[in-house]
C-alpha angles and dihedrals in degrees: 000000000000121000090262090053091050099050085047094058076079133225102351089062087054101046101030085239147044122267132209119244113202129210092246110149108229088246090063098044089050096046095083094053112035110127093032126123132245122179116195121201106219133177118226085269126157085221096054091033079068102045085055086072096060102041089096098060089054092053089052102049094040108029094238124125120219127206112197120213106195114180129164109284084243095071101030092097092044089043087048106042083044087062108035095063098069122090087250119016126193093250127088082174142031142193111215135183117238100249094059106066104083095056096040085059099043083059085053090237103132137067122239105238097221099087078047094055097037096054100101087200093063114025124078126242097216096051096107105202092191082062098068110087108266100222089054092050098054092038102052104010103048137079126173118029116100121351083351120275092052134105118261145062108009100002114126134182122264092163160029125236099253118170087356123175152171128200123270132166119257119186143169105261094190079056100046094045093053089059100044084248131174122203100255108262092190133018085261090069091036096054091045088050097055093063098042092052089041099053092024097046105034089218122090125290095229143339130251150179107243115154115122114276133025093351092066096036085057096052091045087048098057089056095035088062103054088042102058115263147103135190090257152012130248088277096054092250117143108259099156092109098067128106089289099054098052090045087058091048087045093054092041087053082056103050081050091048089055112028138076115317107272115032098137082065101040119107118188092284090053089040092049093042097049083058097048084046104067082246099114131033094206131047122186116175133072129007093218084089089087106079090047093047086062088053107099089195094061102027133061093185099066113159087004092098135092136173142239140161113272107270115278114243115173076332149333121295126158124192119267115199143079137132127328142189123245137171117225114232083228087061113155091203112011105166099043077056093044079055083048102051100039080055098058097046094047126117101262100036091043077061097046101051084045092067097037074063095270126144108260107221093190136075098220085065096040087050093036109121099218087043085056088047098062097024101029088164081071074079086069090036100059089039081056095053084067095068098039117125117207089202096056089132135003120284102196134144088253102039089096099064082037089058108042104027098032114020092030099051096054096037095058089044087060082051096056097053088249097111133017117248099252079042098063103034089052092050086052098065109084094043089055088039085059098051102054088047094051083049101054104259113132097237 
């Protein structure tokens, strides 16, 4: 079986066994701990505005308070890590974003979620693991396996998809539709796009993240996929400076070139906001947009907006990453969070985050009739999973550190006009080089 068969096969594959459900009615689970405490660390997200909404009727119907911390996204690691190295930190639960798992569990500051899971008096029966999309589960759930943060032997599961998400193409069909367009199908059409809509339209082809650091990488990373490359090659050695990664930059330098002033500045809430805006025609990034594009109060181009895959390179590759839920080992109150955390990600309120504009992490809700009603571009989303590659970058301990301190520093200098792209990609070699060997990685 492929790695998507074997996630399928449903819980066994994810824990490496199977697990008893017990017949406990939720009233029961939640007695022992009503009138506990949980505090969630959460980013200023639209998908956890929207969860927000929802936080009271768990308290009702369990007995548990929960106290929301809600910082930028910006300070949520440094916030986290901050408070996950005492003995006891303040938080029972925690949001994360997907590059950080494998370092947050090789400092040994997150819980597996399998004694969570095979504890009768505390996991539902009706949870349904098999349920939650499987590309979401091994990206963002799962740490060990091969290379690492991939399903299979030895991997086991850390998180929750929270907030997950994988790359689709938005665009202005009013504006489309003036200039006899098409959506791009391949980066042919997409390049050649950029520069119609760009002289034709007098707005900006398409929207991007751009700010040094992760922003940027991210945006180099959803063109360097389709086209055919990776950071590095089967022997961990960089390789993101080859024909292919330059390609992707050069292609990155166009859509700035092209696109709304500002991009080299722009992080996910500029990129998202220039769209909403009228300020861009395209839009390629997360499909958690979608829920915030339907808010008149936030979005100017309300049913102006249809969907389509992300453009094919090489092939087809959409973006696979996002926001997930953990629990610290230095949890006060673990399983009332665990609680918590298995509520949230359930089948009805994973429906009902999904219409207050959240990001739905299950099938049953994606494929979900009255779902498609009000959200019918979950059609292209679900097509898009398809193509979504859980190892669209590399989710090592140290990829953090690669990608803010080393990626993230050149690119944006290509960005900037102060390198060129094959420039800054080839000076990047020996301090990536560096820290892989420092790592441990035989380089």
């Amino acid at each position: 079986m492929n790695r998507r068969d074997t996630l399928k096969a449903g819980a066994t594959t994810v824990f490496g066994a199977a697990f008893p459900f017990s017949g406990v009615q939720a009233q029961n689970r939640f007695s022992k701990y009503a009138g506990q405490s949980v505090t969630i660390n959460i980013p200023a997200h639209p998908h956890y505005d929207a969860m927000g909404k929802i936080l009271a009727d768990f308290t009702k119907e369990s007995g548990i308070k929960v106290e929301v911390d809600k910082l930028a996204i910006g300070r949520l690691k440094e916030k986290q890590l901050l408070e996950m190295a005492k003995p006891r930190g303040d938080y029972d639960l925690a949001c994360y974003i997907v590059m950080w798992k494998t370092e947050y569990v090789s400092k040994g500051l997150i819980q597996p979620l399998e004694p969570f899971f095979a504890n009768p008096a505390l996991a539902d029966p009706s949870y349904d693991m098999k349920d939650i999309v499987p590309i979401y589960l091994e990206n963002l759930g799962l740490v060990g396996g091969p290379k690492g943060y991939l399903a299979g032997p030895g991997a086991k599961l850390y998180g929750l998809p929270y907030g997950a998400e994988t790359s689709v193409l938005a665009y202005r069909k009013d504006i489309f539709a003036k200039h006899d367009l098409k959506p791009p199908e391949n980066y042919e059409q997409f390049a050649r796009a950029l520069r119609l809509l760009k002289d034709k339209e007098g707005i900006g082809a398409l929207t991007s993240r751009g700010q040094a650091g992760h922003q940027c990488v991210h945006a180099w990373l959803l063109h360097l996929n389709p086209l055919g490359g990776s950071v590095f090659d089967d022997q961990w050695r960089p390789r993101f400076n080859d024909a292919k990664g330059v390609a992707a930059l050069k292609f990155l330098q166009e859509v700035v070139a092209t696109g709304p002033a500002g991009i080299p500045g722009f992080g996910q809430g500029e990129a998202n906001t220039a769209f909403l805006q009228g300020q861009a025609a395209m839009y390629l990034d997360s499909t958690s947009l979608a829920g915030v594009i339907k808010d008149p109060t936030r979005s100017k181009v309300v049913d102006k907006v249809s969907w389509a895959l992300h453009p094919a390179g090489t092939r087809r590759a959409s973006q696979s990453g996002g926001l997930g839920l953990t629990i610290p080992k230095n949890a006060k109150n673990p399983e009332a969070a665990f609680l918590l955390m298995q509520w949230l990600t359930s089948k009805a309120q994973d429906k009902a985050v999904t219409r207050l504009g959240g990001a739905p992490m299950r099938n049953s809700t994606l494929g979900d009739v009255d779902m498609v009603r009000q959200y019918p571009e979950f059609i292209v989303f679900r097509e898009a999973l398809k193509y979504s590659n859980p190892d669209w970058r590399p989710i090592i301990a140290v990829w953090d550190k690669i990608n803010v301190q080393a990626l993230g520093v050149g690119i944006s200098e290509a960005l900037t006009g102060k390198k060129t792209a094959e420039a800054a990609l080839n000076d990047l070699v020996p301090q990536v080089t560096t820290i892989m060997r420092e790592a441990g990685y035989k380089v």
